[in-house]
N, C-alpha and C positions, 0 to 999 in steps of 0.2 A: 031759572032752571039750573038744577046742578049738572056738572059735567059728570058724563061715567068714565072714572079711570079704569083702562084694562091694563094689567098686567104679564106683558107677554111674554113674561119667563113660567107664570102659573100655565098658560094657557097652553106652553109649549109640554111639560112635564104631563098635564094632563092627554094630551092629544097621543104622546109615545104611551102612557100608560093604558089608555084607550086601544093604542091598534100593537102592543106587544112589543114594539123596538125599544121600548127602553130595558135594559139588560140588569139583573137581578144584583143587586149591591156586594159586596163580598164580606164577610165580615175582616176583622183587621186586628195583628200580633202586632206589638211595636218588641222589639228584639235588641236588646244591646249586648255586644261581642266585646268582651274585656279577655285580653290576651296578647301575641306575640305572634312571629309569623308563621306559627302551626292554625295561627286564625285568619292570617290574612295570606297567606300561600295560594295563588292560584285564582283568588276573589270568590273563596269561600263564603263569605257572608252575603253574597251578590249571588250567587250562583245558589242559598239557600232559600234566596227572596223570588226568585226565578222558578225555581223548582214549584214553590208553592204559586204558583198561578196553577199549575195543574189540580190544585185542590178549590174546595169552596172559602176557603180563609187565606187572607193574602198576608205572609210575612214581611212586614217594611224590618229592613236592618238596617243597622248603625254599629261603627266599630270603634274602640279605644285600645290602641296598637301602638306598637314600637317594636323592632326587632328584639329577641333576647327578655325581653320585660318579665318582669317578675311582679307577683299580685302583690309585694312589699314597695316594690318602686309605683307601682298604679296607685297605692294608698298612701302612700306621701309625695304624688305628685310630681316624683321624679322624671327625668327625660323629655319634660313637656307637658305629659301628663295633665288631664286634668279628670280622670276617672268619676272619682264623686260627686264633682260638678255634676257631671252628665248626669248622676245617677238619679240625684237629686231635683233636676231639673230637667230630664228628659219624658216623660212621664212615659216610662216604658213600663209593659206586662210583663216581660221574660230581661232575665241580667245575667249571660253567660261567662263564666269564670275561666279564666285557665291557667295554670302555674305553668309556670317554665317545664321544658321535655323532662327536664334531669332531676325537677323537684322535688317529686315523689318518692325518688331514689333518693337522691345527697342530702334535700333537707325540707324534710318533711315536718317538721316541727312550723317554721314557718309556712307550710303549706297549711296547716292546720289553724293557727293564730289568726292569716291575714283572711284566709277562708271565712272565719266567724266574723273576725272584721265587718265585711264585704257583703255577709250572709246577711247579717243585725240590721245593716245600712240598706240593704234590697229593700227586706219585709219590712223598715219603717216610710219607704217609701212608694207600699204598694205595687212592689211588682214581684216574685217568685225566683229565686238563686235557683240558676242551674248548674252543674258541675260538668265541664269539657274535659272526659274520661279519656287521654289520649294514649296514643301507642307505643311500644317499647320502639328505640331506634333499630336501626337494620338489623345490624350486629349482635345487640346483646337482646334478641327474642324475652329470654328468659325473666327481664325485669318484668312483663306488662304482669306476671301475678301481683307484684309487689303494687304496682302501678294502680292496678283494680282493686287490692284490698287497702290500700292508702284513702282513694278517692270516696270507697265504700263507707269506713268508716266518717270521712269528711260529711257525707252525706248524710248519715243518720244524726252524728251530731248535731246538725244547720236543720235540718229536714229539709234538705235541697235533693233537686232531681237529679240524677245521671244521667250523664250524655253518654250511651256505650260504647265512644266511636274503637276505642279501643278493640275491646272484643270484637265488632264488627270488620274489623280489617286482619287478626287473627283467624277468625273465622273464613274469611275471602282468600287470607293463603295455605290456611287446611283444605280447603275446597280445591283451590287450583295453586299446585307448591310454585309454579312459573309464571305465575301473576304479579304485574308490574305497578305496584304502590306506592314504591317511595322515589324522590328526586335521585338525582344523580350523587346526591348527597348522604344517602341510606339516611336519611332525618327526615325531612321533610317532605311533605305528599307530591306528587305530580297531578296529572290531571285527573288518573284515574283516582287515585288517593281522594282526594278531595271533593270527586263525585260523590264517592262512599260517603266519603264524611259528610257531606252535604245532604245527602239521602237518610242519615241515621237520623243529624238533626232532624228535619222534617219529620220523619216516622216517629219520633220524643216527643215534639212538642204537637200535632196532631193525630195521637197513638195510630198511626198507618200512612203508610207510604202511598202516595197517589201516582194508578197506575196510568200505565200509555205514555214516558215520559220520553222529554224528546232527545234528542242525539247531542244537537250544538244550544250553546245559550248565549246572547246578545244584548246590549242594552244600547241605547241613542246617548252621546254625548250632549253637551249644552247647543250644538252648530246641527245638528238634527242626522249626523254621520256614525253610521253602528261601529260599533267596539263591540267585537268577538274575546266573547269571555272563556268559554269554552269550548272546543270547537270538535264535530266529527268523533262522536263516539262509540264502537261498534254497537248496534242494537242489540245484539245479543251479550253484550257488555253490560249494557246499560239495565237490560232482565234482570240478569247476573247480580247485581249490586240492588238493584230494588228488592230482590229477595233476601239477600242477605240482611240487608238489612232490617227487612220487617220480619226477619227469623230472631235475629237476637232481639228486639224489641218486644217479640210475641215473650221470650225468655227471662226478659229483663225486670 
């Protein structure tokens, strides 16, 4: 007589499928962040994978960073770099771009070049170039036109997507002129900064921002001890920045 093997991992999947505890799959973005620390400020790309748990599609990221980096040093591998590697062998859907803050002002030619680069190299490897549309520094407000029509035309030429964080944080200090955005540095985001920008993302790459989001954002280190990413943010704050966001988005 043959023996019946059961299989108790079938047996288990069916039994939650049966009485409803097993919890509905989520579908899944793989997200690669190429850029500098306008991309990794504050743990932007963590706090964008975070965010989307509040939706039905869950963004895993990944980042290719170095302070200061330029999408010329990412594409020859400078500083450590190993950009295309990744690109090539990470099998991501989304490859977000960023030039250096000042690129689109000083030297746009190269913003343009390595952009096609980078753009050619996405779509032969099956994932989708996004453009990280960033903001004018403190001080000189008046760049971000230049900033938008630089990135704009980068876009049509690639038929890559815009990321309007730019706009989106313009728009947040027309809204409220004493809203506090940038580091201590007029460059760089702060917390609040970075929520915005983290919200726009999300609202781009799943056209709508997912509402009822929460205040503070946390992940478990490898020893099982939370590390506070983000932390305590006013709710009405937190409103404040989902709409904005999903106003330029609705615009965009």
């Amino acid at each position: 007589m043959k023996r019946l093997t059961i299989n108790i991992n079938i047996i288990l999947i069916l039994f939650l499928s049966l009485t409803g505890i097993a919890q509905e799959k989520k579908d899944t973005i793989n997200v690669l962040f190429v850029g500098n620390s306008y991309t990794y400020f504050e743990n932007m790309p963590q706090i964008v994978s975070l965010i989307s748990d509040y939706s039905k599609t869950k963004l895993v990221t990944k980042k290719s960073v170095v302070g200061g980096a330029k999408l010329s040093e990412h594409w020859h591998g400078k500083k450590g770099l190993k950009t295309q590697e990744l690109i090539k062998n990470g099998d991501f859907d989304i490859v977000v771009l960023q030039e250096f803050s000042m690129g689109a002002i000083k030297e746009p030619d190269s913003l343009f070049k390595y952009s096609k680069l980078f753009c050619d190299l996405i779509k032969e490897n099956g994932a989708k170039p996004y453009l990280y549309l960033t903001w004018a520094r403190e001080k000189v407000p008046q760049y971000q036109e230049v900033i938008n029509d630089v990135y704009s035309e980068v876009a049509i030429q690639n038929d890559a997507v815009i990321v309007p964080i730019g706009k989106a944080w313009k728009l947040a200090m027309e809204l409220r002129p004493n809203i506090k955005l940038y580091d201590s540095d007029g460059t760089h985001p702060n917390q609040l900064g970075a929520f915005l920008t983290a919200c726009t993302f999300i609202g781009t790459i799943l056209e709508k921002v997912p509402e009822n989001l929460g205040t503070s954002y946390s992940i478990e280190d490898a020893y099982g001890e939370s590390v506070v990413l983000l932390d305590h943010i006013d709710p009405l704050d937190v409103i404040f920045f989902r709409k904005v966001a999903q106003e330029i988005i609705n615009k965009h």
